[in-house]
N, C-alpha and C positions, 0 to 999 in steps of 0.2 A: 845157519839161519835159525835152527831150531834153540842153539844156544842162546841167538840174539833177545829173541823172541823170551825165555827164560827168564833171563836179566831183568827185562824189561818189569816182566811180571810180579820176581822178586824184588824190586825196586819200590813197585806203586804197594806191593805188601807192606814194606816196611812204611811208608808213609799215610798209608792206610792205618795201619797200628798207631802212629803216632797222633794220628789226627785223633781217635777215638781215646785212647788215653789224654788229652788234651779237653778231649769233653765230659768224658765221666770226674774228672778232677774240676774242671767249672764247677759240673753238675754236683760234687761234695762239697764247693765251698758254697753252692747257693744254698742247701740243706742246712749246713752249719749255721751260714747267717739269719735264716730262716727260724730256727731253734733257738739262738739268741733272743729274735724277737719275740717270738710265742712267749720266751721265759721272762723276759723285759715286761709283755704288755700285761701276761698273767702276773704278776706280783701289783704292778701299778692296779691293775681290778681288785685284786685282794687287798689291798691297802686301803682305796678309794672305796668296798664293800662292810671293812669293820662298821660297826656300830655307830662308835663315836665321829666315824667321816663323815657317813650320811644322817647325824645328827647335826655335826657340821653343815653340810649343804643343804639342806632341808631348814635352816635356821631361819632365814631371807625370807621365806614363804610363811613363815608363823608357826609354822607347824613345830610340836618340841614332842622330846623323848617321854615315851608313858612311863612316870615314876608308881602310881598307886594302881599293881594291878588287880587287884579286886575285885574290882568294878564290872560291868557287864561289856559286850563286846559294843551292843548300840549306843551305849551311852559316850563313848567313844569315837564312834562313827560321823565328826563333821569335818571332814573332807571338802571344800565346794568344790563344783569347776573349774574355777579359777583357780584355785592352788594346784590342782589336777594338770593346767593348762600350767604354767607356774615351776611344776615339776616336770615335766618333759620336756620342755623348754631348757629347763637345767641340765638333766641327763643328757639332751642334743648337745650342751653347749660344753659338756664335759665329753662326752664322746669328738665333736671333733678338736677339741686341745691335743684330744690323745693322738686323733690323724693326722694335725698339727704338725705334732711334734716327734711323732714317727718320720712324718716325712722330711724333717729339717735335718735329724739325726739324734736329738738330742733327748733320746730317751733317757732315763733315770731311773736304778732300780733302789726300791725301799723294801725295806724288809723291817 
């Protein structure tokens, strides 16, 4: 009886072990995939953060890159609300392209 009892016990160990190695290997391939993405979405930010991007995107709104800087910071300073309104609207609409297209699959990395 006490044998039986044994058995039984080493049995549910062994599939006790296997069940848990089954999950910490999920559990690296979700990390892994996870790391891909971080490194995916950080590059697309660094790309879409150069200079000449967001001189790109900010084109549409009027707004252009200061070539003479010299000049004082106020005299600089005309911003309205609307371009303000203009530009976050932009950024919203470039943030969800990016959630877009994380969620389709179809990330792209540019370097």
């Amino acid at each position: 009886m006490f044998l039986a009892l044994l058995a039984v016990v080493y049995i549910y160990n062994g599939h006790y072990a296997d069940k848990t190695i089954r999950n910490i290997n999920q559990t690296a391939k979700e990390v892994k995939e996870l790391q891909y993405e971080y490194k995916t979405v950080k590059s697309e930010v660094m790309f879409r953060s150069k200079q000449s991007e967001l001189a790109k995107a900010v084109e549409p709104l009027g707004l252009k890159e200061l070539t003479n800087r010299t000049g004082s910071v106020e005299s600089y300073n005309t911003v309205t609300e609307d371009n303000e309104c203009k530009l976050a609207e932009l950024i919203l609409q470039n943030n969800n392209q990016l959630k877009t297209s994380r969620q389709l699959g179809h990330m792209e990395v540019r370097a």
